[in-house]
C-alpha positions as CSV (number, residue, x, y, z in Angstrom):
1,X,118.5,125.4,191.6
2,X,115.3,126.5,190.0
3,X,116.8,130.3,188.8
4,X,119.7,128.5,187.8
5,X,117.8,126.3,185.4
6,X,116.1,129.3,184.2
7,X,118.9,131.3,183.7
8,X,121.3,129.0,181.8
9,X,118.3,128.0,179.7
10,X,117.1,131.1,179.0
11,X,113.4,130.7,180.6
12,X,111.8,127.7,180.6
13,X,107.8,126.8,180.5
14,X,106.5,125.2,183.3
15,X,106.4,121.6,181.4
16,X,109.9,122.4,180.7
17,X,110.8,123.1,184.0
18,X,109.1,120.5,186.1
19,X,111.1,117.9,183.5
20,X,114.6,119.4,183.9
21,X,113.9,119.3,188.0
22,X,111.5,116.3,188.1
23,X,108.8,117.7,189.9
24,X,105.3,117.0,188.7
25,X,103.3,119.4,186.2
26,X,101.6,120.8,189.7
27,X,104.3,121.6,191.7
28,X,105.9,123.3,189.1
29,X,102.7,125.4,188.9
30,X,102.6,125.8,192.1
31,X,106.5,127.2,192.4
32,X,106.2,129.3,189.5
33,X,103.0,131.2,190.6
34,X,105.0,131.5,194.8
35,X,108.1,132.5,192.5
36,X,106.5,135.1,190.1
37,X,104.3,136.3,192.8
38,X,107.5,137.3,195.1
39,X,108.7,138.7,192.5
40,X,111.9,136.8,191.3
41,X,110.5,135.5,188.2
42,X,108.5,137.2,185.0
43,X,106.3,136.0,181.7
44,X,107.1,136.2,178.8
45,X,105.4,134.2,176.1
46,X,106.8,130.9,174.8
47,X,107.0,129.8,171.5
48,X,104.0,127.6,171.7
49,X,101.1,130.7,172.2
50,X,99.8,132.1,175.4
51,X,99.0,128.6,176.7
52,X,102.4,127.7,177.1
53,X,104.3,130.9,178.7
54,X,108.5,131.0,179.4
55,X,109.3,131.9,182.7
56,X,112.6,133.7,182.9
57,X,114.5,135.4,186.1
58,X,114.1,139.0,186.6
59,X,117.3,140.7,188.5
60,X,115.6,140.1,191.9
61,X,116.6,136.6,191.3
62,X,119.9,137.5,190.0
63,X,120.4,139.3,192.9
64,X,119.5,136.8,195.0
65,X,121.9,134.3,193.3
66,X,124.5,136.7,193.9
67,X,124.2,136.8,197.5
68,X,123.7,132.8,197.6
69,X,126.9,132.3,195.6
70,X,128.9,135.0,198.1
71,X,127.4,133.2,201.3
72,X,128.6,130.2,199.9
73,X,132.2,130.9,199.2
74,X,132.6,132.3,202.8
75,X,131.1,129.4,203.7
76,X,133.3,127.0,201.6
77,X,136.2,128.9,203.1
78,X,135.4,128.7,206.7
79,X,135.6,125.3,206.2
80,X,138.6,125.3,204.6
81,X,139.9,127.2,207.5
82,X,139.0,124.4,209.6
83,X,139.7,121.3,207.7
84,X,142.3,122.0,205.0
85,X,141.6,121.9,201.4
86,X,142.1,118.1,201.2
87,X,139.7,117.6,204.5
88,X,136.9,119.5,202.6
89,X,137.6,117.6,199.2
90,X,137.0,114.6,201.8
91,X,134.1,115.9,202.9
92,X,132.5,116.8,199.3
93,X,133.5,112.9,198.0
94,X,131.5,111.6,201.4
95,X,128.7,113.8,200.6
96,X,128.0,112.9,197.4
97,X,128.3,108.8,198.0
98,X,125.7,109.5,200.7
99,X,123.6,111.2,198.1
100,X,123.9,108.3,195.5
101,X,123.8,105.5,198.2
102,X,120.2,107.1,198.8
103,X,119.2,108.6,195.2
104,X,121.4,106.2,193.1
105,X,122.8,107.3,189.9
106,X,120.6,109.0,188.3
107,X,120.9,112.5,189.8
108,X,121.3,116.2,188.5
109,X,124.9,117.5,188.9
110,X,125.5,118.5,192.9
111,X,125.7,121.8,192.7
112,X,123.6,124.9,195.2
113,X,120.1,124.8,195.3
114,X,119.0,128.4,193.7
């Protein structure tokens, strides 16, 4: 979820990011620094000054999202293979009443996690 927040936005400052993912300001330091420091995500500086950098994805990451999204279409279709498109349509309504029964209402759009 986190490179696809930075992509469709364009890069994102850490503020920014820990608020559109609702993680505190540390964690979102802390993910940032493991991120950039693998290698998936780059600087660049914000419109604020140097204090307040944009992180963006760098094509590791959009390679990565790549392979995600593949996995998860073969995935999707194995289980369409085994319960019919109306068994996993089922299966994605059950899902997401679990999630809200838990979470309530006021979660992000269920969608995968990179």
């Amino acid at each position: 979820m986190v490179f696809t927040v930075l992509q469709e936005r364009g890069g994102l400052t850490v503020e920014d990011l820990a608020e559109a993912l609702s993680l505190t300001a540390p964690e979102a330091v802390q993910l940032t620094k493991t991120l950039e420091k693998r290698g998936y995500l780059r600087r660049t500086p914000g419109p604020r000054g140097a204090r307040h950098p944009l992180y963006v994805v760098n094509s590791k990451a959009q390679q990565y999202m790549r392979a995600a999204g593949y996995v998860q279409v073969r995935q999707e279709a194995r289980l369409v293979e085994r319960l019919g498109e109306d068994g996993v349509a089922e299966l994605r309504t059950r899902l997401t009443q679990l999630i809200r029964a838990q979470t309530g209402d006021d979660v992000p759009p269920l969608r995968p996690t990179w």
